[in-house]
One Martini backbone bead per residue (centre of mass of N, CA, C, O) as a GRO file, in nm:
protein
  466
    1UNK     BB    1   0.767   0.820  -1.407
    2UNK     BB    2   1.024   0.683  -1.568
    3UNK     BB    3   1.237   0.807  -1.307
    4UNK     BB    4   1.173   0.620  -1.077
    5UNK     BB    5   1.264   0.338  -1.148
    6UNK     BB    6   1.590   0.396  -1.146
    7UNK     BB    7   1.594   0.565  -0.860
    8UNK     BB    8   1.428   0.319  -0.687
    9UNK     BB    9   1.669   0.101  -0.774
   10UNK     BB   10   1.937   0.224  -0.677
   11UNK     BB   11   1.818   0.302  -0.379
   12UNK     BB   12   1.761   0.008  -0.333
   13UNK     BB   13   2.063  -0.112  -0.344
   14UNK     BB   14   2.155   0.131  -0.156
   15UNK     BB   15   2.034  -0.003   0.105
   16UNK     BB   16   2.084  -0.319   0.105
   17UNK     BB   17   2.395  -0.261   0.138
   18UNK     BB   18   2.348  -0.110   0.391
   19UNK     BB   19   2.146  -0.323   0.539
   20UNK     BB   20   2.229  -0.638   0.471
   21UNK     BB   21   1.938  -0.733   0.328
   22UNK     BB   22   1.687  -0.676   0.568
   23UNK     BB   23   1.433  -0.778   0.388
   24UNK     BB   24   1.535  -1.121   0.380
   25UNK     BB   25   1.713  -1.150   0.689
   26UNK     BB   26   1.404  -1.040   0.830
   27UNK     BB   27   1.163  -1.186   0.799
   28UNK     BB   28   1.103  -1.308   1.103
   29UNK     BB   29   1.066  -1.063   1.258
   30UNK     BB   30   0.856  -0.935   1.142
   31UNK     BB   31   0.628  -1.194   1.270
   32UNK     BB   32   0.694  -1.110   1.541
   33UNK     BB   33   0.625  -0.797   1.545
   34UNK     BB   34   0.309  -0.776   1.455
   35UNK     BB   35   0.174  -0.854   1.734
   36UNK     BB   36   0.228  -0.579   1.933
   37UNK     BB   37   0.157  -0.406   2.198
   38UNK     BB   38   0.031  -0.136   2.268
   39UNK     BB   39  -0.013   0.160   2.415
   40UNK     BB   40  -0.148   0.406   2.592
   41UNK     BB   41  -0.332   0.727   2.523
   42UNK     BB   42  -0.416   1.003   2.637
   43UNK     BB   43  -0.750   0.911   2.576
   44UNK     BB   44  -0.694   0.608   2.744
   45UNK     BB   45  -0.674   0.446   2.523
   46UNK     BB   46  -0.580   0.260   2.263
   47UNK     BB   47  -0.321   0.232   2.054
   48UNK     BB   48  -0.219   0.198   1.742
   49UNK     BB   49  -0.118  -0.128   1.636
   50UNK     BB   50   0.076  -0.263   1.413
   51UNK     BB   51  -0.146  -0.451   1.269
   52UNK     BB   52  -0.293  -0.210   1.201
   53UNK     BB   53  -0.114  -0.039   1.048
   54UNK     BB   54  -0.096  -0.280   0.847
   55UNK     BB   55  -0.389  -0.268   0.770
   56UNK     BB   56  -0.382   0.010   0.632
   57UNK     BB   57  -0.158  -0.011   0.431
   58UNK     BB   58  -0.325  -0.278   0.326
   59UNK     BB   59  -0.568  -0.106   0.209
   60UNK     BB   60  -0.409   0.075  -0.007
   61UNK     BB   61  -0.251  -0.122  -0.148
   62UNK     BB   62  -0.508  -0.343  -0.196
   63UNK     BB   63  -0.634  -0.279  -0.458
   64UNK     BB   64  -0.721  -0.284  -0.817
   65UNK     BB   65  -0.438  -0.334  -0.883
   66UNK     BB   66  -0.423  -0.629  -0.829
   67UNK     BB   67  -0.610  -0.714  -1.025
   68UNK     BB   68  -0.600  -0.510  -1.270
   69UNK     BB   69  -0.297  -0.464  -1.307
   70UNK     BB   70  -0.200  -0.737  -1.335
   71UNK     BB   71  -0.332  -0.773  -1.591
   72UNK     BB   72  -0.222  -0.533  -1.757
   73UNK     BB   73   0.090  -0.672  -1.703
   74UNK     BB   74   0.040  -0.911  -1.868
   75UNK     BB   75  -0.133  -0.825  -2.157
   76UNK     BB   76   0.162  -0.655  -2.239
   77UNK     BB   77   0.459  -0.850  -2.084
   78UNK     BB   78   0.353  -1.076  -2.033
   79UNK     BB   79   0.447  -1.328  -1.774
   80UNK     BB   80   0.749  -1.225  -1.756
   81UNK     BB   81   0.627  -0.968  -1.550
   82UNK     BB   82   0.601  -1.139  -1.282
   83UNK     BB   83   0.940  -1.178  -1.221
   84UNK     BB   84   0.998  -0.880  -1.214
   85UNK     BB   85   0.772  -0.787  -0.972
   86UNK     BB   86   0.924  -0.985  -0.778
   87UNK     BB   87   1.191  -0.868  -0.753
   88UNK     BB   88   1.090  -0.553  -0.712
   89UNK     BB   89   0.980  -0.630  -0.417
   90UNK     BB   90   1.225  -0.718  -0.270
   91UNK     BB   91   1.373  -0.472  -0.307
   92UNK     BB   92   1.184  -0.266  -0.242
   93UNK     BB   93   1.171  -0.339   0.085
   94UNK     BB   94   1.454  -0.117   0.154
   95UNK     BB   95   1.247   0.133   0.127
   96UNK     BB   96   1.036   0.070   0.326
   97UNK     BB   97   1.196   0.040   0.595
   98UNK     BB   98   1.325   0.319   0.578
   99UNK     BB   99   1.056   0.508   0.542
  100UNK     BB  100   0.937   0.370   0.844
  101UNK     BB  101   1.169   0.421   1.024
  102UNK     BB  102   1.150   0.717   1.005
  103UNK     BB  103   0.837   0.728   1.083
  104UNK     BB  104   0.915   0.697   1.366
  105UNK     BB  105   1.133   0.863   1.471
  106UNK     BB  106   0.923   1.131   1.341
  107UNK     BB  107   0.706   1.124   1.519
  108UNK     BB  108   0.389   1.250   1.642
  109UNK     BB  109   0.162   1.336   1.877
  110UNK     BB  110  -0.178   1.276   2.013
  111UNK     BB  111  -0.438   1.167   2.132
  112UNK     BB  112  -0.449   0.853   1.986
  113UNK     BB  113  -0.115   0.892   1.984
  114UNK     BB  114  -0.003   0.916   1.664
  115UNK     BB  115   0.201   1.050   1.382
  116UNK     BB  116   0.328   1.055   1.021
  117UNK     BB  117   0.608   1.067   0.818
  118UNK     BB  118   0.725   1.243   0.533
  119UNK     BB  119   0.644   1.531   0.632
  120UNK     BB  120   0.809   1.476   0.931
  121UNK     BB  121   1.103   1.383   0.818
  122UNK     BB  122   1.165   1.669   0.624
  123UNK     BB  123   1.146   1.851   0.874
  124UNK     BB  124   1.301   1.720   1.133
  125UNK     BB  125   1.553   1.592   0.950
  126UNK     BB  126   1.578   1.826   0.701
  127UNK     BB  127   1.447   2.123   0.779
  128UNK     BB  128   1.220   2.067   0.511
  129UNK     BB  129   0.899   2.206   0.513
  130UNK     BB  130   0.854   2.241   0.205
  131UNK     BB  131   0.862   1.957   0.132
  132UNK     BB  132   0.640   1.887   0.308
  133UNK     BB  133   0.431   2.022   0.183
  134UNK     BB  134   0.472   1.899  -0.115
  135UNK     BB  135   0.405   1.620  -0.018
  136UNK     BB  136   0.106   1.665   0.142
  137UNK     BB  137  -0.050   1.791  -0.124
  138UNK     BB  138  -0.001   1.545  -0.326
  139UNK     BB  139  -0.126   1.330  -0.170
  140UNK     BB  140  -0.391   1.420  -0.117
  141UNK     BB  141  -0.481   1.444  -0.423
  142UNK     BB  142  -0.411   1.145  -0.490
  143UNK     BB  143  -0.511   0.949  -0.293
  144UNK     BB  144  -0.782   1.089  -0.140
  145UNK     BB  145  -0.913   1.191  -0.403
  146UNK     BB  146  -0.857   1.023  -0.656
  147UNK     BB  147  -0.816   0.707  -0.581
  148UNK     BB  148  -1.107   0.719  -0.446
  149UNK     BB  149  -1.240   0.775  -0.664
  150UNK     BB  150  -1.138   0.521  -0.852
  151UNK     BB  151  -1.263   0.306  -0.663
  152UNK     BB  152  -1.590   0.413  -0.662
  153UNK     BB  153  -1.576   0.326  -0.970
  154UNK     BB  154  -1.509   0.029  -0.924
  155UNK     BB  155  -1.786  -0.056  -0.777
  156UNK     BB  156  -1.965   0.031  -1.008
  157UNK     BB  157  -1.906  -0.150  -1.218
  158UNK     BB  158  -1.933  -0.425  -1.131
  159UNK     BB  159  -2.202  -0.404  -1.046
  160UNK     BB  160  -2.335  -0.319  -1.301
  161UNK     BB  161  -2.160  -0.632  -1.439
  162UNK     BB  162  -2.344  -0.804  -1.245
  163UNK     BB  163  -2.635  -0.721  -1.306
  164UNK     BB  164  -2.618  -0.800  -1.607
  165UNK     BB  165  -2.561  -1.085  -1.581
  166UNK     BB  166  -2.813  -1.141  -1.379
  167UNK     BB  167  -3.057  -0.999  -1.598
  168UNK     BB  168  -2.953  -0.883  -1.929
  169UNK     BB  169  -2.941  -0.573  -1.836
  170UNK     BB  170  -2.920  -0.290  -1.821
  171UNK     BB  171  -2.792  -0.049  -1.559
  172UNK     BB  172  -2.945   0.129  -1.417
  173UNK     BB  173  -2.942   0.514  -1.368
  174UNK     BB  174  -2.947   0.478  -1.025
  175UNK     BB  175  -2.705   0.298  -0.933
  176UNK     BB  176  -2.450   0.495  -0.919
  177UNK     BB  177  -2.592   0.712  -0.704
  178UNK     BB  178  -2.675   0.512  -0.484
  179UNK     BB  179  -2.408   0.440  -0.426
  180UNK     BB  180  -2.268   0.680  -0.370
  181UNK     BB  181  -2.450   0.743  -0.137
  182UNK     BB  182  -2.363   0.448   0.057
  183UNK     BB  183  -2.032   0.523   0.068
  184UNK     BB  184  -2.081   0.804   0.203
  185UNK     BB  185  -2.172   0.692   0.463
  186UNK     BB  186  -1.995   0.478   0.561
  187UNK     BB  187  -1.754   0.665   0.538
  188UNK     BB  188  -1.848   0.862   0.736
  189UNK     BB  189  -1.863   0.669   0.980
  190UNK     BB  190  -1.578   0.609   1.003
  191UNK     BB  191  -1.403   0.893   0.999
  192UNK     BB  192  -1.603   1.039   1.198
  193UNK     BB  193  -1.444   0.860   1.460
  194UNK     BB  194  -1.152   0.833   1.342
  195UNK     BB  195  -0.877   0.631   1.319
  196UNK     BB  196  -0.946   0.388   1.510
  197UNK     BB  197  -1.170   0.298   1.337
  198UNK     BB  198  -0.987   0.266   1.067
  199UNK     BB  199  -0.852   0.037   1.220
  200UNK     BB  200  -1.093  -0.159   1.298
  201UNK     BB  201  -1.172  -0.204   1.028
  202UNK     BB  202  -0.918  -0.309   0.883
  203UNK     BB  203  -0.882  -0.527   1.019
  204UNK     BB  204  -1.124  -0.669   0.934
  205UNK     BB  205  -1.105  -0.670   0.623
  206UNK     BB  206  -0.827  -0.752   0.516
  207UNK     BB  207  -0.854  -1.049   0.604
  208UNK     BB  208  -1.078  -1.141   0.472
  209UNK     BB  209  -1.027  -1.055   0.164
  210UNK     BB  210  -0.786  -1.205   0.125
  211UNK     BB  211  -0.871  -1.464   0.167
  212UNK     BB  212  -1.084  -1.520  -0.003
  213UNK     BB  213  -0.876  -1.452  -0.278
  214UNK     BB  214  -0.718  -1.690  -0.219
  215UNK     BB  215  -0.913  -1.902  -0.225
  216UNK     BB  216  -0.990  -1.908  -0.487
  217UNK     BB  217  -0.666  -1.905  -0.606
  218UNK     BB  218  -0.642  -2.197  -0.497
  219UNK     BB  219  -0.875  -2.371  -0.648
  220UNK     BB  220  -0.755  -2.299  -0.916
  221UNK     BB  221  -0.459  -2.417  -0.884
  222UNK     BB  222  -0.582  -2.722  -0.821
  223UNK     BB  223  -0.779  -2.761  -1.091
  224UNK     BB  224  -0.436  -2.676  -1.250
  225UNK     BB  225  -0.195  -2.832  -1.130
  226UNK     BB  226  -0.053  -2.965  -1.373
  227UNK     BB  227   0.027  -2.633  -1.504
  228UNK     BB  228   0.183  -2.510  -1.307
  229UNK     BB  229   0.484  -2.568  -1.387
  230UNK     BB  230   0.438  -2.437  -1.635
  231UNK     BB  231   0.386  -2.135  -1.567
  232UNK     BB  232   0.672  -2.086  -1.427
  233UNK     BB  233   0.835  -2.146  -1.669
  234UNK     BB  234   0.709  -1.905  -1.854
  235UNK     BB  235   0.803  -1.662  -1.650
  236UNK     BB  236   1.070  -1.707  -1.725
  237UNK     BB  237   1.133  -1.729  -1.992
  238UNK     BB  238   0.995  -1.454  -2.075
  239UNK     BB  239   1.169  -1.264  -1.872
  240UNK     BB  240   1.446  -1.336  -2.086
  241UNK     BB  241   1.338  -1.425  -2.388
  242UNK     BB  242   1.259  -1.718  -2.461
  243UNK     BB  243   0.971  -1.650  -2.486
  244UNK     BB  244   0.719  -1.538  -2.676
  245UNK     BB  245   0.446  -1.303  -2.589
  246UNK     BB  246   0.237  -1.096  -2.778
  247UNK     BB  247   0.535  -0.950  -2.886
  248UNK     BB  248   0.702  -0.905  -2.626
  249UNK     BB  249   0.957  -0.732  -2.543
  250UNK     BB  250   1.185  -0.728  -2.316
  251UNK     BB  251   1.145  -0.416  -2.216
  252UNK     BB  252   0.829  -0.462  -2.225
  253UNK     BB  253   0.844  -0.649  -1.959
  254UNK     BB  254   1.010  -0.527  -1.742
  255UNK     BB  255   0.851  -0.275  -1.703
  256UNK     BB  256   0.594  -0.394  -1.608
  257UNK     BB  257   0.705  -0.559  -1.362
  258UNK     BB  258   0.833  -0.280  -1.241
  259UNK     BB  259   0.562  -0.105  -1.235
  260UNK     BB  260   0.391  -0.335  -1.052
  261UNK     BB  261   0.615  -0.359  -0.816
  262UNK     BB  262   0.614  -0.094  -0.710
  263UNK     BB  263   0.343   0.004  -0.730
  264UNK     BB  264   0.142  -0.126  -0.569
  265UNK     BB  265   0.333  -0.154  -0.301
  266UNK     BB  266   0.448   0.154  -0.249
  267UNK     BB  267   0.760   0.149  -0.239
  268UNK     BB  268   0.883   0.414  -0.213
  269UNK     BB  269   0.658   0.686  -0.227
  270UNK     BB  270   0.532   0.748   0.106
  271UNK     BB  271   0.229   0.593   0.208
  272UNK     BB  272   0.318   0.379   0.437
  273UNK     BB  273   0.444   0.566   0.682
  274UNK     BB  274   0.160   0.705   0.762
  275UNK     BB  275   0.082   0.418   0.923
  276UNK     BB  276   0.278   0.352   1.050
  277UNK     BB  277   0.359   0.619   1.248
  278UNK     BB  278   0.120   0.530   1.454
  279UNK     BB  279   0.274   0.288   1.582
  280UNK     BB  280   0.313   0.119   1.887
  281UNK     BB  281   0.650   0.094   1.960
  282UNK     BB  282   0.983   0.034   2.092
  283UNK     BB  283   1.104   0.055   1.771
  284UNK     BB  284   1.120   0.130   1.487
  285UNK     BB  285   1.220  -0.119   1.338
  286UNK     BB  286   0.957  -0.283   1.355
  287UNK     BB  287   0.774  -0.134   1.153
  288UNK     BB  288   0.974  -0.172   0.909
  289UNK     BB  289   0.899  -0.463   0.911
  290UNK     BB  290   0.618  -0.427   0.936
  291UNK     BB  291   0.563  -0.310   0.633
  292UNK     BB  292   0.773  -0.490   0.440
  293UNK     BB  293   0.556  -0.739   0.492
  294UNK     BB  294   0.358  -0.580   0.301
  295UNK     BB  295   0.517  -0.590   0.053
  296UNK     BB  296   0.498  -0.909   0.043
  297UNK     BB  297   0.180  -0.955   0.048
  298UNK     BB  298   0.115  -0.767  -0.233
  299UNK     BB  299   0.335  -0.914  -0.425
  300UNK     BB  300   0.349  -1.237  -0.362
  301UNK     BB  301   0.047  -1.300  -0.322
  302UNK     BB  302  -0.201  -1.106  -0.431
  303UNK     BB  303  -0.034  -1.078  -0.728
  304UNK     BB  304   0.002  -1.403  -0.765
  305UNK     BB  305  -0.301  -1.474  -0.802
  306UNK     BB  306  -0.374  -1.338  -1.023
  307UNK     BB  307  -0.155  -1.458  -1.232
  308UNK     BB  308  -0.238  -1.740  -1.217
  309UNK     BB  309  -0.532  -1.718  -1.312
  310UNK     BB  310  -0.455  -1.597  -1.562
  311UNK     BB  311  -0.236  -1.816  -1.705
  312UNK     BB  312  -0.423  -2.101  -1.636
  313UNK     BB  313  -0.632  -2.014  -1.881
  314UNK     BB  314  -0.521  -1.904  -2.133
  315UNK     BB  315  -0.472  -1.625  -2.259
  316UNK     BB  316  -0.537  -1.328  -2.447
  317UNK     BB  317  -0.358  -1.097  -2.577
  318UNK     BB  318  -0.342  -0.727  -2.506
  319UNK     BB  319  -0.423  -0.430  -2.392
  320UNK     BB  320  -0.728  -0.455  -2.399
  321UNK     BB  321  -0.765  -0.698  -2.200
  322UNK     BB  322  -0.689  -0.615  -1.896
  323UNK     BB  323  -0.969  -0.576  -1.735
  324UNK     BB  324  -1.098  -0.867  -1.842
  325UNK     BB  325  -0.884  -1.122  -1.721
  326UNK     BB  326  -1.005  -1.214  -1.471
  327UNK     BB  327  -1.216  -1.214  -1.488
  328UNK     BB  328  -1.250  -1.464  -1.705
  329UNK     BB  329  -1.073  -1.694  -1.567
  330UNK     BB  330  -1.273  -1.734  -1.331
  331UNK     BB  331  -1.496  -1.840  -1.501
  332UNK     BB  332  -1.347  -2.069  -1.651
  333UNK     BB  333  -1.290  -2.220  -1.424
  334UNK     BB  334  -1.616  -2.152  -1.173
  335UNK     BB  335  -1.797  -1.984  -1.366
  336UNK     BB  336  -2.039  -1.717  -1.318
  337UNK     BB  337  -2.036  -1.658  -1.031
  338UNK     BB  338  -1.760  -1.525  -0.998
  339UNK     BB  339  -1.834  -1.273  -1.067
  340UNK     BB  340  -1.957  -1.217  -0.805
  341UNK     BB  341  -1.760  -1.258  -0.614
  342UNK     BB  342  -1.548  -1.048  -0.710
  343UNK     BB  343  -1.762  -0.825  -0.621
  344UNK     BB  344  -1.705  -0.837  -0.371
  345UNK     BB  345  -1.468  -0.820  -0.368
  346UNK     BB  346  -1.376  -0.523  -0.485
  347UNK     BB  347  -1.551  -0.384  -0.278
  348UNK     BB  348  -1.348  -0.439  -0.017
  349UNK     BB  349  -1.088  -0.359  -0.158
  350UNK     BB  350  -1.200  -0.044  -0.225
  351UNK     BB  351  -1.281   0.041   0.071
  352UNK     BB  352  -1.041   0.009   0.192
  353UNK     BB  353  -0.873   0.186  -0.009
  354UNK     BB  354  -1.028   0.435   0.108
  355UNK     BB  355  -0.952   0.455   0.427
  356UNK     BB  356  -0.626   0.485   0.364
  357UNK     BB  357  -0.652   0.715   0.205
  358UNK     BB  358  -0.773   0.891   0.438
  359UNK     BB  359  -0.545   0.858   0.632
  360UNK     BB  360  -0.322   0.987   0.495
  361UNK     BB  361  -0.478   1.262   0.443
  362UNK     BB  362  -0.505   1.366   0.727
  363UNK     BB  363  -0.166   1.333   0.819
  364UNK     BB  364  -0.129   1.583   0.586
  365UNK     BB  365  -0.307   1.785   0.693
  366UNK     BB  366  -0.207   1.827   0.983
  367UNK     BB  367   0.057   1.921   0.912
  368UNK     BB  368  -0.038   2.199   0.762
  369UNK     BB  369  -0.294   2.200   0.988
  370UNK     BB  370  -0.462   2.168   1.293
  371UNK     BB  371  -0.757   2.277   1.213
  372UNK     BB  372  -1.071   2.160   1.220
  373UNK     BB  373  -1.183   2.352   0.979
  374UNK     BB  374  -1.012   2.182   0.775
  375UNK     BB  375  -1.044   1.909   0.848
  376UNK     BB  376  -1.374   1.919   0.753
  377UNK     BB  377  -1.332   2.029   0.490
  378UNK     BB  378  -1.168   1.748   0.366
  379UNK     BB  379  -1.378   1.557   0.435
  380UNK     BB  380  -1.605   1.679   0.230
  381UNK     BB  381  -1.413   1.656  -0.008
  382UNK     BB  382  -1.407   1.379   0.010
  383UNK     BB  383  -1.711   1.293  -0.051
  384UNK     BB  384  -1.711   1.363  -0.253
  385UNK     BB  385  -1.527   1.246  -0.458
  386UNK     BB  386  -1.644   1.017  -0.418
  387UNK     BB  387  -1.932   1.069  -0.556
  388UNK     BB  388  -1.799   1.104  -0.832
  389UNK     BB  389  -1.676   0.849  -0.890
  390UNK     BB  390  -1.939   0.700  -0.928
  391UNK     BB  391  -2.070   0.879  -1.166
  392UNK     BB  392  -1.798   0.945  -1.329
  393UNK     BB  393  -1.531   0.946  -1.556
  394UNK     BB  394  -1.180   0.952  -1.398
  395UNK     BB  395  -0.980   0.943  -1.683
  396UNK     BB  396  -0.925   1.273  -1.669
  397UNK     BB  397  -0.747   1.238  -1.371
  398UNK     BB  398  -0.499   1.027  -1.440
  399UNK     BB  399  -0.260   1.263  -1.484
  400UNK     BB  400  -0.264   1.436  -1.243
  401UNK     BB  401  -0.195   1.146  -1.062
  402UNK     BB  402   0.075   1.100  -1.176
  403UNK     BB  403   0.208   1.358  -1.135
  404UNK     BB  404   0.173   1.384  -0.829
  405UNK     BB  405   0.302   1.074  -0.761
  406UNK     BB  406   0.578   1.189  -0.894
  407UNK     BB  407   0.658   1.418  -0.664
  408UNK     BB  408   0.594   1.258  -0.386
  409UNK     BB  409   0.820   1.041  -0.486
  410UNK     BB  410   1.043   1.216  -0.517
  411UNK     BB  411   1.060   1.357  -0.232
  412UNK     BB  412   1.097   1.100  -0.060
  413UNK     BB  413   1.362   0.998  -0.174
  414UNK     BB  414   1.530   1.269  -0.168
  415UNK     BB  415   1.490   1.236   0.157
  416UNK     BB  416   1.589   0.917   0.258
  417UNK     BB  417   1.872   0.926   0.153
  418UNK     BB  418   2.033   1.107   0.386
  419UNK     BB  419   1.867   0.933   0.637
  420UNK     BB  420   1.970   0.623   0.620
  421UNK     BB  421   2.242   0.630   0.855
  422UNK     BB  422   2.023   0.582   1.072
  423UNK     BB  423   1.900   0.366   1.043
  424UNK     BB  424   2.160   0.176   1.057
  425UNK     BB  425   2.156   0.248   1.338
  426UNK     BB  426   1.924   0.127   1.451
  427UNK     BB  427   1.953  -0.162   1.363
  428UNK     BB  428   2.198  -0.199   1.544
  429UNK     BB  429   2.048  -0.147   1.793
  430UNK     BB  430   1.808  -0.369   1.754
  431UNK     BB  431   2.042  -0.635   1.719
  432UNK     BB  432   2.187  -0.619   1.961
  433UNK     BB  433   1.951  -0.673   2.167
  434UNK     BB  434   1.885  -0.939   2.035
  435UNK     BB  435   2.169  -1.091   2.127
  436UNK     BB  436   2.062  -1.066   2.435
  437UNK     BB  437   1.776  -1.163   2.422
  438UNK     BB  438   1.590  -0.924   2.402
  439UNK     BB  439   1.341  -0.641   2.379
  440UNK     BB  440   1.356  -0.375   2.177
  441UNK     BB  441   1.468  -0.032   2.339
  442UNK     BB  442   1.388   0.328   2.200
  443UNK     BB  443   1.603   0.589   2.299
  444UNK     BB  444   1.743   0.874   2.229
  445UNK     BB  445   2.044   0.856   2.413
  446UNK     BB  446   2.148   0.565   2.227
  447UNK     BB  447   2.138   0.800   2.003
  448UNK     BB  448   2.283   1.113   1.944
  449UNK     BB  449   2.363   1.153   1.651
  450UNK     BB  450   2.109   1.205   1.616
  451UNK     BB  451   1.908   1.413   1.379
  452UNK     BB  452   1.656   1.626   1.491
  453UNK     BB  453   1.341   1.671   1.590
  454UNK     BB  454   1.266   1.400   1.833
  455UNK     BB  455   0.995   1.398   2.054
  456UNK     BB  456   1.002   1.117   2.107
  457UNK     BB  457   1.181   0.864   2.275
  458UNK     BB  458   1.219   0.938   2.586
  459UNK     BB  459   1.320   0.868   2.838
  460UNK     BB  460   1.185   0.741   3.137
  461UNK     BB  461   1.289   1.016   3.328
  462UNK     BB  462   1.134   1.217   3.096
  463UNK     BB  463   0.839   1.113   3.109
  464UNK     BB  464   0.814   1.143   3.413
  465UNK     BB  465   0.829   1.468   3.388
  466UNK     BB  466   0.587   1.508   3.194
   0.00000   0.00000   0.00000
């Protein structure tokens, strides 16, 4: 894994320098594109529009790793590791760019409007279906499988630690398995609706989740005004080791904090691509712009709320501190409450992260197989993952998921180094028409250097001929 910290900033500095710093420079464009209109889909409703997109892929970006792993990596890097975590979230923004960019590019047609990813421009761009399917295999264990196990043991876990402080006994032995009964159900109504369901839940979802959670960290921030200033202070000196914080040196502080803004926020990973180029837009570059506006969602406002929380109480640092340091501190501000409420966010924010992942899932089943009875198949054995999720102790599998997602994420990268030129070319047209003043659209005819095999995208008088 720590191969990739050092691949995926060197390839994050050129996309930076290669397209003119476009994750910060364009971010009034983001929230411009956001809400753009999606187009009819074949089977007559409408396509998945951009900001269902963003909600799909940030349903599965803000999991309990927002919560639990923010606290991790404070425990560990001490308030340090936060400053570092803000400049790679910045950073690799130029990298989720490029392969949303790209997942829009070589997206391919389906009857509920589009689908496609790193399976689909590692194959239609660089001619090399076999990474396709290496991406493909990879995901589908990881996020699908793995991940959802571990999203549905943590929403066990909370109840079972509400239910044990709200009665102060232990939580009963059905507990458990009735939670994974009621997710698996729930999960079964939405993803057997198809997509489009799984669309407009989570668009329903992440927006409460968020709010909910933002205004939290922010009462917590109110009540404790007077030493915002000093913990900005605090995060400063930490990462540059000007000031010691339970130990950690300064290489153990940037690490935690690249490590948490990496993963966090999956930029470059090649996750949040799946996701995108679902999205009806008439440019390539709208989604890519709105997607990296996902990585700062992700990791400037959501992992910033829980930093702020966990450092504003004067926490106790140390490695095995991480997974109670959000509990307690939210105790600490706002009383024994707070942890009930934290687990209904929690539920919200796993259970959406199981639908994300789930949606990243299928479009990497249908690369591989476009077969009913497989995709019937994968829908089944995803479900058993959650119900086994809930019962069962996960970290069994969590080196497993270590390797397959670096596998993934290592195949994405060394996919869109080479096709980054195009983008370039993109972002150039994108640019252009938008100085004309007008809105940016994109057909193949306009670039035609654009090389591998883009389905979609094609002149007015071809569409017409279709």
């Amino acid at each position: 894994m720590y191969l990739l910290i050092p691949l995926i900033t060197l390839l994050s500095v050129y996309f930076t320098i290669r397209l003119g710093v476009v994750q910060l420079r364009l971010v009034p464009e983001m929230f411009r594109t956001l809400f753009s209109q999606p187009e009819t889909a074949p089977d007559g409703k409408k396509a998945i529009s951009s900001f269902q997109a963003f909600s799909v892929s940030a349903a599965a970006r803000i999991g309990t790793g927002n919560i639990v792993g923010v606290a991790g990596a404070i425990a560990i890097g001490g308030p340090g590791a936060v400053l570092w975590m803000w400049l790679m979230g910045l950073l690799v923004g130029a990298a989720s760019f490029v392969e949303s960019t790209l997942g829009q590019l070589y997206k391919v047609r389906d009857s509920t409007g589009y689908r496609g990813g790193p399976a689909y421009y590692l194959e239609r761009g660089l001619r090399a279906r076999w990474a396709g399917i290496i991406f493909a295999v990879t995901i589908v264990l990881t996020f699908a499988f793995v991940f959802s196990a571990v999203q549905t043991n943590t929403i066990t876990g909370a109840l079972s630690s509400s239910m044990e402080q709200a009665t102060g006994a232990e939580a009963p032995l059905w507990l458990a398995p009735t939670v994974g009964v009621v997710l698996v159900t729930l999960a079964a109504v939405v993803i057997f609706g198809g997509v489009r369901r799984i669309a407009h839940v989570t668009q329903a979802l992440v927006p409460l989740m968020a709010l909910i959670y933002i205004v939290l960290g922010l009462v917590v921030m109110a009540l404790y005004i007077d030493e915002v200033p000093a913990v900005f202070g605090l995060i400063v000196e930490s990462a540059f080791g000007l000031r010691e914080v339970a130990g950690a040196t300064l290489g153990t502080v940037i690490v935690q904090g690249v490590r948490r803004g990496m993963f966090s926020n999956e930029a470059g990973l090649g996750s949040a691509p799946n996701a995108g180029a679902s999205a009806s837009v008439s440019h390539p570059v709208k989604q890519g712009l709105v997607q990296t506006l996902g990585v700062y969602f992700d990791t400037l406002v959501v992992c910033s709320v829980t930093a702020f929380v966990i450092l504003l109480s004067n926490p106790t640092y140390g490695e095995e501190r991480g997974p109670v340091m959000t509990q307690e501190a939210l105790q600490t501000a706002l009383g024994p409450w707070a942890l009930h409420l934290l687990t209904v966010i929690l539920l919200l924010v796993a259970f959406s992260s199981v639908l994300g992942n789930y949606f990243y899932g299928q479009a990497n089943m249908l690369f591989i197989t476009p077969r009913s009875s497989v995709l019937f198949g994968f829908q089944l054995v995803f479900l058993c993952a959650l119900f086994l999720g809930s019962v069962v102790d996960v970290q069994i599998v969590w080196s497993l998921a270590d390797t397959t997602m670096g596998v993934m994420a290592l195949v994405n990268l060394l996919g869109i180094a080479p096709l980054a030129w195009m983008v370039a070319l993109l972002l150039r047209d994108y640019q252009d028409q938008r100085r004309q003043g007008i809105d940016p659209v994109f057909t193949r005819d306009r670039l035609p250097q654009l090389r591998g095999e883009i389905e979609c995208w094609e002149p007015a008088s071809q569409q017409v001929r279709d």
